[in-house]
C-alpha positions as CSV (number, residue, x, y, z in Angstrom):
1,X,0.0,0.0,0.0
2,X,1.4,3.4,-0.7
3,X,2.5,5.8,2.2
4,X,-0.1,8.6,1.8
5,X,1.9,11.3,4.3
6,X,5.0,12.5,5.6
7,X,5.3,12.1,9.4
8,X,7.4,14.9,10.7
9,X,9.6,12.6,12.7
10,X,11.0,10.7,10.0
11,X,14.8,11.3,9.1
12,X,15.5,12.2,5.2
13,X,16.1,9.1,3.6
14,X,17.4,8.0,-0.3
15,X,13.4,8.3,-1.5
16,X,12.4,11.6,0.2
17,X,15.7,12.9,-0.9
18,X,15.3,11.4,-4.5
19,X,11.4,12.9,-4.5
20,X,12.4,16.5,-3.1
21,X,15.1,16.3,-6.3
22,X,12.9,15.6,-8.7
23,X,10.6,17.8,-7.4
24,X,7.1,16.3,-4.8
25,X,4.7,18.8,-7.3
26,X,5.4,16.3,-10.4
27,X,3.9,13.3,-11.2
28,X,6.6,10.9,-10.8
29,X,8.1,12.4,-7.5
30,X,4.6,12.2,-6.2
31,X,4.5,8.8,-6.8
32,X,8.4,8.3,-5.5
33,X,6.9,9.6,-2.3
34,X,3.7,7.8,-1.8
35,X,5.1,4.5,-2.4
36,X,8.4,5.0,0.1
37,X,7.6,2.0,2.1
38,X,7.2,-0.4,-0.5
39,X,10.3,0.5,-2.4
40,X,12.0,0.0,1.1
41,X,10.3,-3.0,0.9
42,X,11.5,-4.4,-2.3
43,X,15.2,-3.4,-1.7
44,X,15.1,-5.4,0.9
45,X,13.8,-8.5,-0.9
46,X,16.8,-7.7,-3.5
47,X,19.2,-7.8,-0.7
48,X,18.0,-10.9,0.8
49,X,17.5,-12.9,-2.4
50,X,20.6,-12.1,-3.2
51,X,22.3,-13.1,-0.2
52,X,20.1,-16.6,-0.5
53,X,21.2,-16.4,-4.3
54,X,25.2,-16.3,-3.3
55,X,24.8,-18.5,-0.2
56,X,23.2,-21.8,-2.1
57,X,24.5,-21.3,-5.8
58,X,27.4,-23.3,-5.0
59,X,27.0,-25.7,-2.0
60,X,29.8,-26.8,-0.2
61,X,29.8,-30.0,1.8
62,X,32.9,-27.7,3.7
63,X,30.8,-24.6,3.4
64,X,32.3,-21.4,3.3
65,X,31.1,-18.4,6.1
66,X,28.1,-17.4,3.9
67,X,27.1,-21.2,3.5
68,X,27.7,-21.5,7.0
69,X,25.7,-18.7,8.5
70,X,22.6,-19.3,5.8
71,X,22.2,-22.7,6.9
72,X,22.8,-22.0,11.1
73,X,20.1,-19.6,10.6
74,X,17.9,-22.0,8.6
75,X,18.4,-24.8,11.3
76,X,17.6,-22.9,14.1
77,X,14.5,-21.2,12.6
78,X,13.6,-25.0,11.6
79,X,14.2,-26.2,14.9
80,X,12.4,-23.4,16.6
81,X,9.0,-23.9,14.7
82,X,9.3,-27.6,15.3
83,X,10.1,-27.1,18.9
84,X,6.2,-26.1,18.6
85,X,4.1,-27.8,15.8
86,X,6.5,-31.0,16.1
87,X,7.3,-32.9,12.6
88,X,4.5,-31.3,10.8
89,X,6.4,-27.7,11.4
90,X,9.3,-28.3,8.6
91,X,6.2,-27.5,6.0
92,X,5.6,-24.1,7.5
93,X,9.2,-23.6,8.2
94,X,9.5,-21.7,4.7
95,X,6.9,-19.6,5.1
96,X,7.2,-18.4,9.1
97,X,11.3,-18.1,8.6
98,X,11.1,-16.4,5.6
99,X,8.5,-13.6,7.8
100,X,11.1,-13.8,10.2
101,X,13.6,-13.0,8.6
102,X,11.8,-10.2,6.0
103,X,10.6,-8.7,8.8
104,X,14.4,-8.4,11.0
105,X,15.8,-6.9,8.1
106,X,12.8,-4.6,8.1
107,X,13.2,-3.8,11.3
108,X,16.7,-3.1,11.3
109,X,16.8,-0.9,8.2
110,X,15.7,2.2,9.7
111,X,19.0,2.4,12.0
112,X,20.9,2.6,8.4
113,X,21.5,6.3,7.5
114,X,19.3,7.5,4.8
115,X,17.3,4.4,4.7
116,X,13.8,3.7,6.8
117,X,11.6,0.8,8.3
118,X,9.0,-0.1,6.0
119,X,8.0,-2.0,9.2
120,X,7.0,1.9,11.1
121,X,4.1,1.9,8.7
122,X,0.8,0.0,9.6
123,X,0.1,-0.8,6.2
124,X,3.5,-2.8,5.8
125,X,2.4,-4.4,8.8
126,X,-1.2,-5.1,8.3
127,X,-0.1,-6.6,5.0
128,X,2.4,-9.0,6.7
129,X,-0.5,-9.9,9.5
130,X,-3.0,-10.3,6.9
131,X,-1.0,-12.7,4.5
132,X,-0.8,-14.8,7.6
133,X,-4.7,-14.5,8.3
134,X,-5.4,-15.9,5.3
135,X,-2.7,-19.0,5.4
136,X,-4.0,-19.8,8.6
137,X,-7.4,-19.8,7.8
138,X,-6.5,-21.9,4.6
139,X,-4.8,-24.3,6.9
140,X,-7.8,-24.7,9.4
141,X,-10.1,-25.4,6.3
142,X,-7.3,-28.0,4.8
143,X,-6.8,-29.8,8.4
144,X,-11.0,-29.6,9.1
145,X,-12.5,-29.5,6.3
146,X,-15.8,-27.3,5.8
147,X,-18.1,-28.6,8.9
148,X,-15.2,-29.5,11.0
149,X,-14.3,-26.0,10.5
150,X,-17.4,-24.9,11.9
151,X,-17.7,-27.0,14.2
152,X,-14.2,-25.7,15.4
153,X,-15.3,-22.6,15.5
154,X,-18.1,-23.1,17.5
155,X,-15.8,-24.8,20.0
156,X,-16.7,-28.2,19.1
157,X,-20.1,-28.5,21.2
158,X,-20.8,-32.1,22.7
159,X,-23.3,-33.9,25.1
160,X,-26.0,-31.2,25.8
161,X,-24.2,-28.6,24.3
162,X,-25.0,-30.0,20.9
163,X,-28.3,-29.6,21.2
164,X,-28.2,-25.7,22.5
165,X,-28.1,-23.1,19.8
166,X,-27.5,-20.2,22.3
167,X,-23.9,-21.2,23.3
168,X,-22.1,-22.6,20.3
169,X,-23.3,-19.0,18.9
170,X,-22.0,-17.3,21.2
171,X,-19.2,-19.3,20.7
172,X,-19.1,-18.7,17.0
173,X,-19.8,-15.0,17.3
174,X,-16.3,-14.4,19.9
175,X,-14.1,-17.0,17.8
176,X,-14.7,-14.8,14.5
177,X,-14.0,-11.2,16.7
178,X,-11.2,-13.1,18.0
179,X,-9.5,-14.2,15.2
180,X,-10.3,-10.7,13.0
181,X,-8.6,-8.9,16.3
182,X,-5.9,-11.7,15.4
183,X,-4.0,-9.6,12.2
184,X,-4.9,-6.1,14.0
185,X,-3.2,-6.9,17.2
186,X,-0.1,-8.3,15.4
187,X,0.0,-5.5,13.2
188,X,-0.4,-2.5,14.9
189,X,2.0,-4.5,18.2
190,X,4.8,-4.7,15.5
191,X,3.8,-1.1,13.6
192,X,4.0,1.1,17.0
193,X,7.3,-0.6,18.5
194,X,9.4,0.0,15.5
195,X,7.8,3.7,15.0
196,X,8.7,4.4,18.4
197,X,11.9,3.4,18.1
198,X,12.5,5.3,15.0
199,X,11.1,8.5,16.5
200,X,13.8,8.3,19.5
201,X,16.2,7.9,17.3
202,X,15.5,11.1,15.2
203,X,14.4,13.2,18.5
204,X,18.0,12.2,19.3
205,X,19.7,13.0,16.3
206,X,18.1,16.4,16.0
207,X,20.2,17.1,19.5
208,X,23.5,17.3,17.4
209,X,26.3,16.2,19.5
210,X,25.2,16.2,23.0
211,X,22.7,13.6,22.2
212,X,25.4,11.0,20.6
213,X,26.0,8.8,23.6
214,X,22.1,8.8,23.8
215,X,21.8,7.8,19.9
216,X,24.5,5.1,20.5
217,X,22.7,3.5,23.2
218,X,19.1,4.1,21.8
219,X,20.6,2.1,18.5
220,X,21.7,-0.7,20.1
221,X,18.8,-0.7,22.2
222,X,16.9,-0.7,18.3
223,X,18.9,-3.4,17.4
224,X,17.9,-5.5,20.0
225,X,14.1,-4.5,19.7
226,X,14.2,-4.7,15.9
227,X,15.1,-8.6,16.8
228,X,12.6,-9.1,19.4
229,X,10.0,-7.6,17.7
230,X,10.4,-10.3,14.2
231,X,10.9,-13.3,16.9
232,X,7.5,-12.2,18.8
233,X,5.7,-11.8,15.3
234,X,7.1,-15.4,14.3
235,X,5.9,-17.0,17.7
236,X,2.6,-15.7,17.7
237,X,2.1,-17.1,14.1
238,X,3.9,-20.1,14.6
239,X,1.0,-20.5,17.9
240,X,-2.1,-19.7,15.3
241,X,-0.9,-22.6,12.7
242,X,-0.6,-24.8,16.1
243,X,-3.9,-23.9,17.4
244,X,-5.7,-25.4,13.7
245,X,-3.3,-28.0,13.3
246,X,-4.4,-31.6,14.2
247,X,-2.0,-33.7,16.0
248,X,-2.6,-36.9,14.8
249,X,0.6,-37.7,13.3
250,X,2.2,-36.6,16.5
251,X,0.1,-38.8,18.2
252,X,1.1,-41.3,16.1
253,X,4.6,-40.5,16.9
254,X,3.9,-41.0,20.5
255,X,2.7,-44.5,20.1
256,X,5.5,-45.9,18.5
257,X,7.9,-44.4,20.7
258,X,6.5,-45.8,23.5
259,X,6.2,-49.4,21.9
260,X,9.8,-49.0,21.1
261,X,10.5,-48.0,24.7
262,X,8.7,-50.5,26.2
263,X,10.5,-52.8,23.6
264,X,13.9,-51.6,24.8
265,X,12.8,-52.3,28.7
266,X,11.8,-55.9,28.1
């Protein structure tokens, strides 16, 4: 979505800059300006295909730094997403690393001079939370089907519940507020962190000198936010796919391990 205003916070950056040059009463630094956030946005997605592109177009089995960094990163976001939808996770491991990491190198791109967060705007952030309304909805369908879906949204009524229509309404009514509140929540929790943190950091670059040591330590304090804030948006998307997935497989799992245990004891 293009950015439809200047907030008078925001440091200059390469596409105000580039927009003032060109002049904002044109056509085409009008349109330079409006969409700032989404060509911060697609830089980024440049810089990180391109680091994927150099990291895996010639594997190593002695991998060099890159290889080696690329796939330590993979393995632990693969190993943290398993951690909590078990096996089953590896299949959404592409999709909730990949947010995770998009959205750190979001995150960190407003501490680079001249650059900006896309990540400060709401409507980089309510697209992020909405692309993962809809795969998590898809994925409750695909585990439920049409009436289990329902039904799971009704909070599967049983006994004398069944035969109510009162509760599993109510029921229904709070489970589709909730999960609408769902991509709002995440969005605006991710939006307003990161704005905040860029407006300290331009309050405390507008103090010149005296406010360096402040800037220093407000950056690093950025940097550390900037990576708390992708790992919190991960987690709580990593918990909705949990919440729809069935656990059958797991359960499966389970079973055999404890045949094989028991196996093991005789």
């Amino acid at each position: 979505m293009p950015q439809t205003h200047q907030a008078q916070y925001e440091l200059p950056n390469i596409v105000t800059l580039l927009a003032d040059k060109i002049g904002r009463v044109t056509h085409l630094g009008e349109q330079i300006y409006l969409w700032e956030n989404v060509i911060f946005s697609l830089i980024i997605v440049m810089v990180i295909s391109l680091v994927a592109f150099l990291a895996c177009r010639k594997p190593k089995m002695i991998p060099d730094r890159l290889q080696n960094a690329v796939e330590a990163v993979a393995g632990g976001l693969d190993d943290f997403i398993c951690g909590i939808l078990g096996p089953r996770g590896r299949s959404y491991t592409p999709f909730i690393g990949t947010l995770f990491i998009y959205i750190l190198f979001m995150n960190l791109c407003g501490i680079i001079p001249f650059m900006k967060s896309p990540t400060a705007s709401w409507s980089t952030t309510l697209g992020l939370a909405i692309c993962v309304f809809i795969y998590v909805q898809y994925t409750a369908l695909r585990e439920f089907g049409l009436l289990g879906y329902l039904d799971h949204m009704m909070g599967r009524p049983r006994g004398i519940l069944a035969f109510s229509v009162f509760i599993p309404l109510m029921m229904f009514i709070l489970h589709i507020v909730s999960e609408l509140v769902r991509p709002i929540s995440l969005s605006l929790r991710l939006r307003s962190n990161i704005w905040g943190d860029d407006l300290l950091l331009s309050v405390l670059a507008g103090l010149g000198l005296a406010g360096v040591p402040l800037f220093v330590f407000s950056a690093l304090l950025a940097i550390l936010a900037a990576l708390v804030q992708a790992l919190v948006f991960s987690l709580l998307t990593t918990i909705y796919f949990a919440l729809v997935l069935t656990h059958e497989e797991e359960d499966k799992e389970m079973g055999k391990l404890i045949k094989e245990e028991k196996w093991i004891t005789k």
